[in-house]
C-alpha positions in Angstrom: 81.7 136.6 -164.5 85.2 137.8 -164.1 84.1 141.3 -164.9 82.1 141.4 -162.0 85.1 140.7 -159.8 88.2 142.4 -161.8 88.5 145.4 -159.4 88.2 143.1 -156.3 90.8 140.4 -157.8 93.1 143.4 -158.7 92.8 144.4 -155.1 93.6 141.2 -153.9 96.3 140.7 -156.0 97.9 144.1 -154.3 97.2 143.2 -151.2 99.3 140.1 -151.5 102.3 141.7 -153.1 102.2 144.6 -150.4 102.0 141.9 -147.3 105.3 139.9 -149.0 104.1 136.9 -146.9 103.1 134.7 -150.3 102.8 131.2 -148.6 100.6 130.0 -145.5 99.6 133.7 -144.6 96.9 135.8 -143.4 94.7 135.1 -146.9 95.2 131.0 -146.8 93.8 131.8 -143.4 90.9 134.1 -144.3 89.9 132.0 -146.9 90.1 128.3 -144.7 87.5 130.6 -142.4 84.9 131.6 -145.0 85.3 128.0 -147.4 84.2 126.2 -144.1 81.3 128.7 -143.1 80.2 128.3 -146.6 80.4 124.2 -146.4 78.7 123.7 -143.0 82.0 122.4 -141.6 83.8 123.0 -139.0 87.9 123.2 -140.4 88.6 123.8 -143.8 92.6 123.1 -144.7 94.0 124.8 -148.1 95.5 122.6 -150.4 96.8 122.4 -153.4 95.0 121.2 -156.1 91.8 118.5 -155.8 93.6 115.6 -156.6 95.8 116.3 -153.9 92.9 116.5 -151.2 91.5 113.4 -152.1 95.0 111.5 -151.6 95.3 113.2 -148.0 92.1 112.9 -147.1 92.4 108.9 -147.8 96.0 108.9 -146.2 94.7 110.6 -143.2 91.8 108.1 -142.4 94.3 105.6 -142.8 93.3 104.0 -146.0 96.6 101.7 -148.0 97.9 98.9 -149.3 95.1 96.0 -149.4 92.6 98.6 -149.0 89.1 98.6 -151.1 87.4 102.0 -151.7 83.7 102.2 -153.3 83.8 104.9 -156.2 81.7 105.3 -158.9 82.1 103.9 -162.6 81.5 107.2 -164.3 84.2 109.9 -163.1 86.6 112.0 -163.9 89.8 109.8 -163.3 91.4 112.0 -160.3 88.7 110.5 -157.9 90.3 107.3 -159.2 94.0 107.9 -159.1 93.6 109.5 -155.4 92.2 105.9 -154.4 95.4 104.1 -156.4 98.2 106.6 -155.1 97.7 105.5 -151.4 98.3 101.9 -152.6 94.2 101.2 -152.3 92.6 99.3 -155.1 89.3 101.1 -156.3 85.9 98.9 -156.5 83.7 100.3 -159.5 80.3 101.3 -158.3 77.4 101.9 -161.6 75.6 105.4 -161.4 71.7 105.8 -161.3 70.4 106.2 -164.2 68.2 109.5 -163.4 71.2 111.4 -161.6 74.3 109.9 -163.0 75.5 109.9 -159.1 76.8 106.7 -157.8 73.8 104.3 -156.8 73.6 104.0 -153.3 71.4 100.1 -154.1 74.3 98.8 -155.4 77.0 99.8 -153.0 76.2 97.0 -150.3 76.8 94.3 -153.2 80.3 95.7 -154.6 81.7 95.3 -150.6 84.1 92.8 -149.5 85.9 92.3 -146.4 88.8 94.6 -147.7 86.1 97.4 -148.3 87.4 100.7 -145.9 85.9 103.6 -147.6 83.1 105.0 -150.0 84.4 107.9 -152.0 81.0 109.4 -153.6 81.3 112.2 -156.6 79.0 114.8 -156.2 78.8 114.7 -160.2 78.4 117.6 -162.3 76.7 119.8 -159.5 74.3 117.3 -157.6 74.4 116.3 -154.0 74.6 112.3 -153.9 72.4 110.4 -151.8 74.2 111.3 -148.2 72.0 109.8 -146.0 71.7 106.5 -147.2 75.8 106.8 -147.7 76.1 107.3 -144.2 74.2 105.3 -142.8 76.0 102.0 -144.9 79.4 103.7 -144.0 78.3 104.0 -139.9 77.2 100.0 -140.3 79.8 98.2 -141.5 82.1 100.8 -139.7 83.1 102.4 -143.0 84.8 105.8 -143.5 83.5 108.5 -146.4 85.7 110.8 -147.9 83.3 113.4 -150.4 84.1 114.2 -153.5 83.1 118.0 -154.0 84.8 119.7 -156.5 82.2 120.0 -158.9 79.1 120.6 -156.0 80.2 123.6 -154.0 77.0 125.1 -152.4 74.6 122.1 -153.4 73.1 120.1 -150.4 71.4 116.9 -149.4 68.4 116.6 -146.5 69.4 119.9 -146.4 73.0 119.4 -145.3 76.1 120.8 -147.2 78.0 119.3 -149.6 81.5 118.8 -148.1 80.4 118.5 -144.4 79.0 115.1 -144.4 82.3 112.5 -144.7 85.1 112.2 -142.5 87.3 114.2 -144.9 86.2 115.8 -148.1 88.2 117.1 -150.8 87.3 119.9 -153.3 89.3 121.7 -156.3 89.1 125.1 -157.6 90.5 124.5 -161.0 89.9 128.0 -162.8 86.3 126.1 -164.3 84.6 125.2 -161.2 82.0 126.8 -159.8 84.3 128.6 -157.3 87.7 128.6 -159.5 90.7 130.0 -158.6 93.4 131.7 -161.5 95.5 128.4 -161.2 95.5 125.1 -159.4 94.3 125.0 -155.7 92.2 122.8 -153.7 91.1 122.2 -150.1 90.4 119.6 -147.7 86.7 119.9 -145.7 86.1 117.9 -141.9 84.5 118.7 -138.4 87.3 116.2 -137.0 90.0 118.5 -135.1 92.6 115.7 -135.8 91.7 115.4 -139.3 92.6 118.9 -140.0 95.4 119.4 -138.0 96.9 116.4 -139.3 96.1 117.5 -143.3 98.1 121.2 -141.9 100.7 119.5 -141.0 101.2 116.9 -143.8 100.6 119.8 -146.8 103.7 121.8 -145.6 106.5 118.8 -145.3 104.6 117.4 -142.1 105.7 119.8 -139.9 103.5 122.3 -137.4 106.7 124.5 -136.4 109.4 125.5 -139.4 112.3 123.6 -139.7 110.7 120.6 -137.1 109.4 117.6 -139.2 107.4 115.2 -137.0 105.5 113.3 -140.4 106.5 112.5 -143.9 104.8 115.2 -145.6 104.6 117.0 -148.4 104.5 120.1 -150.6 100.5 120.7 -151.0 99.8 124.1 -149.7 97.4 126.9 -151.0 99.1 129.7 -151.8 98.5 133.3 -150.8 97.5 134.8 -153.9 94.6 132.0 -155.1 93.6 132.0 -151.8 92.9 136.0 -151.9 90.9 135.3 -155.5 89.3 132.9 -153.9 88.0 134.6 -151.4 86.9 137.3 -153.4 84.9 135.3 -155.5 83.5 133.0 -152.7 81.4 136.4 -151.7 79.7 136.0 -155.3 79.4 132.4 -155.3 75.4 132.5 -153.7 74.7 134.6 -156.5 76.5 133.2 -159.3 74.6 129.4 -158.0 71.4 131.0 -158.7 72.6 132.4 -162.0 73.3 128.4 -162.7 70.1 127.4 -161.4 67.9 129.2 -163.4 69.4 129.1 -166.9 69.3 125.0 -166.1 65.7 125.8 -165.4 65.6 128.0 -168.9 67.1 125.0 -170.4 64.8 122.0 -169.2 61.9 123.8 -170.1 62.9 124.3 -173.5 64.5 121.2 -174.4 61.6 119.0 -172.3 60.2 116.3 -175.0 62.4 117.1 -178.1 64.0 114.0 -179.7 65.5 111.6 -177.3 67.4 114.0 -175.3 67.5 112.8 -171.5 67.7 115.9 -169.6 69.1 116.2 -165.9 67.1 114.9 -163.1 67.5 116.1 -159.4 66.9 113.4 -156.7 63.9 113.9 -154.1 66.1 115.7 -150.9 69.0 116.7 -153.1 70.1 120.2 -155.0 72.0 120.4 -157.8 74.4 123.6 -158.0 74.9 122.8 -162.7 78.8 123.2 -162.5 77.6 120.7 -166.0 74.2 120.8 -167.4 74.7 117.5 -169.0 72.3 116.1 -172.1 71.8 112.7 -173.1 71.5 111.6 -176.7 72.1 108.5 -178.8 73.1 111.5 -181.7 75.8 112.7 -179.6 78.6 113.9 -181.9 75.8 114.7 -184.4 74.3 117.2 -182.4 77.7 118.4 -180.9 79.1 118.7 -184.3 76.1 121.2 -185.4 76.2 123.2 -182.2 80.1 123.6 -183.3 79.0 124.9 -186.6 76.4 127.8 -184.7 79.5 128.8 -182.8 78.4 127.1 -179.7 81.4 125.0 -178.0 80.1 121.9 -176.2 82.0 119.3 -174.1 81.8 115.7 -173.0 82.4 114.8 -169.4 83.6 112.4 -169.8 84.4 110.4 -172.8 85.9 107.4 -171.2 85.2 106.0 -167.9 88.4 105.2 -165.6 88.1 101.6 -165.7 88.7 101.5 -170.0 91.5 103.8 -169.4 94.6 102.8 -170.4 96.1 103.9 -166.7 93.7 101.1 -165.3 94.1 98.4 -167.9 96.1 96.5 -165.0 93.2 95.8 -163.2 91.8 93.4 -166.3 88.3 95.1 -166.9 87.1 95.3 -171.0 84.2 97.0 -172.6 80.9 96.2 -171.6 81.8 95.7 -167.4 80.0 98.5 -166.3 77.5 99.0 -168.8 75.7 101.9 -167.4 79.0 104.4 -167.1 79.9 102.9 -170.7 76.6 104.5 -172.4 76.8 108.1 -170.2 80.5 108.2 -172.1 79.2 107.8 -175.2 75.7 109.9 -175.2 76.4 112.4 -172.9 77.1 116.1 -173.5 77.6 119.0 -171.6 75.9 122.5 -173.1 76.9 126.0 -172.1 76.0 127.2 -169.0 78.3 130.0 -167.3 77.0 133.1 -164.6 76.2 135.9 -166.7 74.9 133.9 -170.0 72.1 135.6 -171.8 68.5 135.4 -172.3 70.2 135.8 -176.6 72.7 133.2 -175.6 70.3 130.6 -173.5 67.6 130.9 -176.6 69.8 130.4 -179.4 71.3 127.2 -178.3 67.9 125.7 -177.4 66.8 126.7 -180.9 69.9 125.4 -182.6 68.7 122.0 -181.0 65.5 122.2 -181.6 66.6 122.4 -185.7 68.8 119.4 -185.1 66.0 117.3 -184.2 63.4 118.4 -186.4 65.7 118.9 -189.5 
């Protein structure tokens, strides 16, 4: 995949050395354009890193101390700590079972009258259930902030990832789908206010150098991931595809052996595979002889945020949220990357195949 790009990133990376402008220049610019084009929104705001976005989109739609925000049970623990640095409290949410996307049935249960915001994870590639999260957030006068580092490019009802919430946050840690060469992120809105508040607050709150009218902070996008970024944005359709099909290589080969659970996609959603995630009571079993072939596998993720050790403060024990619990402990994520063979897709469905008929 980087192959494909190397003369363009080299470019860019001459391009930014030559303009010596190396923070909030013409590339942060360029990039907020084409990142917001691509989403279906109307202001995209560079940021530093995903975590980052999340806690400003929160602080910008006003969500502190005493707050509630819905999030789901089964993510990776920045969706949780964005909720907890703004002085919120997070409110556990159980996945469906078929998507592993936070169950929009049991939202309206987990709501009190502290409840300000739903924080949905579009997990491992797949659009949530927007619609329906809209609609609960428009009736009980809710904001939504997405989640999208892991979904760039997927869509629900046919609307972008990223354009739905108030304020949506996305990372480009050097694994996503669209990754830069380092940390970076970026906050997603059609609200005018939104953005030009999240400008402001990203460069020590202020709008004009050396005039401070907010108690900002240091979260900008530099110039030079901003310039790989953009580069790589103009392969991203492409590389999606690439995804798409080897996921498609993959369920029709692994369909019916054993008790794997394969990935479902939800009636009205798509799913972009940042993770092509298994499901298997024989977890480390089978992850131990894919090790042995030569073929690396990960878990996303093997605890869930509210049995970390971070969280233990808010009293939960094993067996509260069941459902997120037994994704930890049966779930793994195969290979899957843009430019994988038709060698490399085969042998790992084989080398399962033995597993389970060993």
């Amino acid at each position: 995949m980087n192959q494909v790009v190397r003369d363009s990133i080299h470019q860019a990376f001459s391009g930014v050395y030559d303009s010596q402008e190396y923070i909030l220049g013409p590339y942060v610019e360029k990039f907020e354009r084409a990142f917001a084009a691509y989403c279906g929104s109307a202001y995209c705001v560079g940021l530093s890193n995903g975590l980052d976005a999340l806690r400003l989109c929160l602080e910008i739609l006003g969500i502190g101390a005493g707050d509630e925000v819905i999030v789901p049970s089964n993510t990776y623990i920045a969706t949780v700590l964005a909720v907890s640095h703004t002085g919120a409290t997070p409110v556990f949410v159980e996945p469906d079972e078929k998507t592993c996307n936070i169950d929009v049935t049991r939202i309206a249960d987990a709501m009190s009258p502290a409840t300000r915001a739903i924080l949905p994870v579009h997990l491992y590639g797949q659009a949530c259930n927007m619609g329906a999260i809209m609609e609960i957030a428009a009736q009980k006068g809710l904001v939504v902030v997405e989640d999208n580092a892991q979904a760039h490019g997927a869509s629900f009802g046919g609307k972008l990832t990223g354009s739905w919430g108030h304020a949506n946050a996305t990372s480009f840690f050097p694994t996503k789908n669209l990754g830069a060469l380092g940390d970076a992120g970026a906050l997603t809105t059609n609200d005018p206010a939104v953005a030009a508040k999240a400008a402001a607050l990203r460069n020590y709150g202020s709008e004009r150098k050396y005039y401070n009218d907010l108690l900002g902070y240091n979260m900008r996008l530099d110039e030079l991931q901003a310039a790989i970024l953009s580069v790589r944005l103009e392969q991203l359709t492409t590389w999606t595809m690439e995804r798409q099909c080897i996921a498609e290589k993959y369920t029709n080969g692994l369909k019916g052996i054993g008790d794997l659970r394969l990935p479902e996609t939800a009636p009205g959603a798509t799913h972009v595979f940042h993770i092509y995630m298994v499901r298997t009571a024989a977890r480390d079993a089978l992850m131990d002889h894919l090790n042995r072939e030569g073929i690396g596998t990960l878990v996303h993720y093997p605890i869930p945020p509210h049995l970390q050790k971070a969280y233990a403060g808010l009293g939960f024990h094993k067996g509260d949220f069941p459902l997120a619990e037994s994704m930890a402990d049966t779930c793994l994520s195969l290979p899957i990357w843009p430019g994988m063979t038709e060698t490399d897709i085969d042998l790992v469905i084989e080398t399962i195949k033995r597993f389970f008929h060993e």
